[in-house]
C-alpha positions in Angstrom: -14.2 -6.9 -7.2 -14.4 -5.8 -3.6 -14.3 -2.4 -2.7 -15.2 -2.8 0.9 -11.8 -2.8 3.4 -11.7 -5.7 4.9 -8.9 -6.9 7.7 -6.9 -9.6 6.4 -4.1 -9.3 8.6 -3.6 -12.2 11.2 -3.5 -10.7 14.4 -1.5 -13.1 16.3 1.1 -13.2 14.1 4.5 -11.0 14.6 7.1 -10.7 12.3 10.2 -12.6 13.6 13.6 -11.0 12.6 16.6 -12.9 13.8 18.8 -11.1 16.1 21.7 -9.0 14.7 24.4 -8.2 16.8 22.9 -9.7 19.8 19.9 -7.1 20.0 16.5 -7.7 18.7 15.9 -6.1 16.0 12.1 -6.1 16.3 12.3 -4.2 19.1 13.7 -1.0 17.5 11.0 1.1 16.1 10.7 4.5 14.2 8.8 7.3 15.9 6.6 9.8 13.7 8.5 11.6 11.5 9.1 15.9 11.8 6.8 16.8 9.3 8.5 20.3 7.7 6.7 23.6 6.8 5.9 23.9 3.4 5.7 26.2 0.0 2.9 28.5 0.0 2.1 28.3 -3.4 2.2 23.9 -2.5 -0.3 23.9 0.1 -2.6 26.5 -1.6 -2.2 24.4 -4.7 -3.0 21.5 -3.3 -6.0 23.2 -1.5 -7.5 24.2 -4.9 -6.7 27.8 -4.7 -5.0 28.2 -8.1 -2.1 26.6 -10.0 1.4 26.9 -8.2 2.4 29.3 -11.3 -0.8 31.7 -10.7 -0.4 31.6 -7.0 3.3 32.8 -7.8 2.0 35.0 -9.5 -0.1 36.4 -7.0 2.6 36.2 -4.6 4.7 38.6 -6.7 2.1 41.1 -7.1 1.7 40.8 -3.1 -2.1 39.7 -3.6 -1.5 36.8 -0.7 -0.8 37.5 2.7 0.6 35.6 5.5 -0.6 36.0 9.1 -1.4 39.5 7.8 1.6 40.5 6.2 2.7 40.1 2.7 4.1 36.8 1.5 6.9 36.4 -0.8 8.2 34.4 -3.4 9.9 31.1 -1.3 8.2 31.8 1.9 6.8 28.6 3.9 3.7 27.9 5.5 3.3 25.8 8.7 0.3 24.8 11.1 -1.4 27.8 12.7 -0.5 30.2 10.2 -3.4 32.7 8.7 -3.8 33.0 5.0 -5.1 35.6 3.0 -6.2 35.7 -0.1 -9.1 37.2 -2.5 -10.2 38.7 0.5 -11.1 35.4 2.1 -9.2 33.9 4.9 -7.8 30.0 5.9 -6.0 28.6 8.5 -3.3 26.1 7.6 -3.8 22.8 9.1 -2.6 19.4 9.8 -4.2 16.2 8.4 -3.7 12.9 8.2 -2.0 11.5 5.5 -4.1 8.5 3.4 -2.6 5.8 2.1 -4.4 2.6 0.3 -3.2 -0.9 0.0 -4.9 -4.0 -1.3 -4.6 -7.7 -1.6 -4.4 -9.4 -5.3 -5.5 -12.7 -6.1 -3.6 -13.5 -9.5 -4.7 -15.6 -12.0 -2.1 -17.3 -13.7 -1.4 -15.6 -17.6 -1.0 -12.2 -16.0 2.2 -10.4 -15.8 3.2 -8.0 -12.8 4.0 -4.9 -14.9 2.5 -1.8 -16.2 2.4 -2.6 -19.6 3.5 -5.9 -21.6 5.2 -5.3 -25.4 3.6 -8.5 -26.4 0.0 -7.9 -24.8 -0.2 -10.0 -22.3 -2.9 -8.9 -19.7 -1.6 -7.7 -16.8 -1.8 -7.7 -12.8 -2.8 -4.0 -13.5 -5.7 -4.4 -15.5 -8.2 -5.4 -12.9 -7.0 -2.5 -9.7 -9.5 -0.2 -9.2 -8.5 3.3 -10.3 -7.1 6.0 -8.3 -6.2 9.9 -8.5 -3.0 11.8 -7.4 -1.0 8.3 -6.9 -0.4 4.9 -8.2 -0.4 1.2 -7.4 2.8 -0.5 -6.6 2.9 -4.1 -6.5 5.2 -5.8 -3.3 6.9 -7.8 -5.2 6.4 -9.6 -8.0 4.9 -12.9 -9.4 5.7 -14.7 -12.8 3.4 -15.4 -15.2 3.1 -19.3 -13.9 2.3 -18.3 -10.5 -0.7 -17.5 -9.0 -1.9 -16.3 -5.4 -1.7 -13.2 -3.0 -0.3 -10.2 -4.6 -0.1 -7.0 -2.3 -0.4 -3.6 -3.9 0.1 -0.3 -1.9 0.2 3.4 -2.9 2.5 3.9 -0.1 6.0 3.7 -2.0 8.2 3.8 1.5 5.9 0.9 3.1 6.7 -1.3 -0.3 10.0 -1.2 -0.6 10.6 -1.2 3.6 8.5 -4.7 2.8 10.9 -5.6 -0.2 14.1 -5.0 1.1 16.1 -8.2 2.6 17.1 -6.5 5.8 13.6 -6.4 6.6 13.4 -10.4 6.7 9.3 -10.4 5.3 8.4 -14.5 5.0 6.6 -15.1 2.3 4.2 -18.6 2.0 3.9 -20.4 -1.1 2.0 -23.6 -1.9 3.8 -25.7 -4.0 2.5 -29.2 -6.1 5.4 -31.0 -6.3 5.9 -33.7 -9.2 8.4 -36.2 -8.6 10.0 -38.3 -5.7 10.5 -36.2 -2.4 12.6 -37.9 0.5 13.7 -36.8 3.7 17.5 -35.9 2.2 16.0 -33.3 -0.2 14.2 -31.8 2.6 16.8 -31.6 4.4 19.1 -29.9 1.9 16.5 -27.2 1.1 16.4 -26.4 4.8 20.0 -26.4 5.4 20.2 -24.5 2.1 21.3 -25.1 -1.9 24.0 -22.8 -3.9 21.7 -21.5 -7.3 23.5 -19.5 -9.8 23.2 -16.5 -8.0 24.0 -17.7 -4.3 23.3 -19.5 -1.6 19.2 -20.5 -1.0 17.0 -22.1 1.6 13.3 -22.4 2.6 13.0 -21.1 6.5 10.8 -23.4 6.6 8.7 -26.5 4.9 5.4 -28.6 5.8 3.8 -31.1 3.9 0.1 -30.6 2.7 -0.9 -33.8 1.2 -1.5 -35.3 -2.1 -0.7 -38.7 -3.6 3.0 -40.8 -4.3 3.7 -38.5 -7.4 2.0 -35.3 -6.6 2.4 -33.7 -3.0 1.5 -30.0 -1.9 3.9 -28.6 0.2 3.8 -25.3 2.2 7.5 -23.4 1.9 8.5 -20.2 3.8 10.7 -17.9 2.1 12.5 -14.7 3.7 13.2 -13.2 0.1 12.0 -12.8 -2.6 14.2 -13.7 -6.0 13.3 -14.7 -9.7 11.8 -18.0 -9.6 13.6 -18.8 -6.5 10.6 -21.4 -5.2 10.8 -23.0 -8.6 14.7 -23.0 -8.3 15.2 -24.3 -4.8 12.9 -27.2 -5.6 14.2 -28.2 -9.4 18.0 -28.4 -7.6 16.2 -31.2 -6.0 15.1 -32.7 -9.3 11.9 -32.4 -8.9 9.2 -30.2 -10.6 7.0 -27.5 -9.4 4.2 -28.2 -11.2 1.8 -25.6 -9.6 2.6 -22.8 -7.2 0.6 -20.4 -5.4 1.2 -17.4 -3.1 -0.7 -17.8 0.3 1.3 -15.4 2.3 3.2 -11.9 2.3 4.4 -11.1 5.8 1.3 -10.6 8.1 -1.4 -10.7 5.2 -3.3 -13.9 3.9 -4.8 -14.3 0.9 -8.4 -15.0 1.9 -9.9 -18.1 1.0 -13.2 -16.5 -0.5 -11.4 -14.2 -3.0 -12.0 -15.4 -6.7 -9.4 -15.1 -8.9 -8.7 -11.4 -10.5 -10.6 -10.1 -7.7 -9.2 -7.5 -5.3 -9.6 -6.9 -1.6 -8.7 -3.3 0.7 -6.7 -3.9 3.9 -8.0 -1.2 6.2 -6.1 1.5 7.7 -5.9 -0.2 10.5 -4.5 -3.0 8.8 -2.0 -0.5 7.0 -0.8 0.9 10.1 0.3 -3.0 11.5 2.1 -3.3 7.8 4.4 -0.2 8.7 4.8 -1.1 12.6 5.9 -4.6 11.3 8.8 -3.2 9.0 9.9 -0.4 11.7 8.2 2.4 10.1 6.1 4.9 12.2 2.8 6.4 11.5 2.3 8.3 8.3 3.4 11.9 8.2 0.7 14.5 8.8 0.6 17.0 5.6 -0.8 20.7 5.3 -3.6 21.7 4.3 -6.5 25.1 4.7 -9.5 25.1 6.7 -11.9 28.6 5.9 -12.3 30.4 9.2 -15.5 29.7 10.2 -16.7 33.6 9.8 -15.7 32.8 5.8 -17.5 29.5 5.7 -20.3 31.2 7.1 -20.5 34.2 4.4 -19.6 31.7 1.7 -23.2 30.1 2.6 -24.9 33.6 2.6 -23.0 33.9 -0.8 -24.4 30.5 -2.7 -28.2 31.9 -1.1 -28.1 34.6 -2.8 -26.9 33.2 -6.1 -29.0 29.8 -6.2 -31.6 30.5 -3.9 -32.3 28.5 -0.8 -31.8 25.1 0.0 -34.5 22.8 -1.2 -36.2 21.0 1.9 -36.6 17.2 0.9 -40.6 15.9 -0.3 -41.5 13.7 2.4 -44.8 12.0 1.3 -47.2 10.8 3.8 -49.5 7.7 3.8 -47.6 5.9 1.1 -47.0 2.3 1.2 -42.9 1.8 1.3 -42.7 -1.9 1.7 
């Protein structure tokens, strides 16, 4: 595994959405959002200042006070406002809200759920663990296909991603078994009816490989059950290996083993949303101690655990 971000988005690339209505729809773009004041006992929760049910508590006894006057049960908090409480004071602030997102590489024999009744291993099994959220994988991969799998903790940038009106290609290489001519290409550009509608590849390139077995790079801009395997087999021909290269602006990168993991960074995040029409991540509230407090909460842990060790720093000692 790989717990270091890298950027794996290609830069030069843009998300091409075709025009609706005669407008371009890449060119419409979501601001930052109004973030909203929150509960009191929520952002002093989430600060570690109690449970919401003590801090209630408090609230009703009138222990808590807000820009010096008594809080009470349902009051908000906001940015700039003065908390009190246990005779210590914080200041409500703004900060950035984190969110992680990773590339996959799949190995084949795993299944894209949380848990498998017949105990199958799953895509799951091999994310690194996290606190206070959850992977969520950008679609999904059957157990026969391998490749780039993309899992986010932010829920609103995977199904923006997901959703068809978003038009998100997605790259497959295929191994094709079986006799390809120009008339079958043809068709799965112009587009195929499956059993549940009409089907094309945006786009197809040949990759090489012998008479019987050629690779062939295919474009999708959806994403539906087997629909690769589909398009290809109303051809009469056989996928006989697939693999996911490609989601949107992320590649899978050529060094990552199979069942490892790589982290986009933030930066890398932020070009996700941008590409789907979603602005930056909302700020959220949180407490900062005044700095008077911060300073009496050091004179405090002095006094109770003695001063600060100063670090042993050893002299003529050979450190090669």
């Amino acid at each position: 595994m790989n717990p270091g971000s890298l950027s794996l988005i290609h830069k030069k690339m843009k998300q091409h959405k075709p025009p609706q209505d005669g407008k371009d729809s890449n060119t419409k773009k979501a601001g930052p959002r109004e973030r909203k004041p929150e509960r009191l006992q929520k952002v002093m929760a989430a600060a570690g200042l109690g449970s919401r049910r003590m801090l209630e508590q408090k609230i009703r006894k009138g222990e808590i006070l807000v820009n010096n006057k008594k809080a009470t049960l349902g009051q908000t908090a906001d940015a700039g406002d003065l908390i009190s409480f246990a005779d210590k004071d914080w200041k409500v602030v703004e900060l950035a809200t984190e969110q992680r997102s990773l590339v996959y590489n799949k190995p084949t024999g795993e299944v894209t759920t949380r848990s498998d009744p017949q105990g199958r291993p799953t895509v799951f099994d091999n994310l690194p663990v996290i606190h206070g959220g959850r992977w969520v994988a950008v679609g999904r991969l059957d157990i026969n296909t391998s490749g780039l799998l993309l899992m986010t903790t932010d829920g609103e940038l995977a199904n923006a991603m997901m959703h068809p009106s978003s038009q998100v290609d997605r790259e497959y290489a295929c191994r094709i078994f079986g006799d390809v001519d120009a008339e079958k290409l043809i068709n799965l550009r112009k587009g195929v009816m499956l059993e549940d509608g009409m089907a094309q590849f945006s786009d197809i390139q040949a990759a090489g490989g012998d008479d019987v077995n050629r690779w062939y790079h295919v474009t999708l801009l959806e994403g539906r059950n087997r629909e690769v395997r589909r398009l290809w087999a109303s051809q009469d021909v056989v996928v006989s290996r697939l693999k996911r290269v490609r989601y949107g602006a992320v590649f899978l990168p050529k060094r990552l083993r199979m069942g490892d993991w790589a982290e986009l960074t933030a930066a890398d995040h932020k070009i996700l949303r941008e590409d789907v029409g979603l602005g930056p991540l909302p700020a959220q509230l949180t407490l900062k101690a005044e700095k008077g407090q911060r300073e009496s909460d050091k004179r405090g842990a002095r006094k109770k655990y003695g001063p600060r060790k100063k670090s042993t720093r050893y002299k003529n000692v050979d450190r090669k």
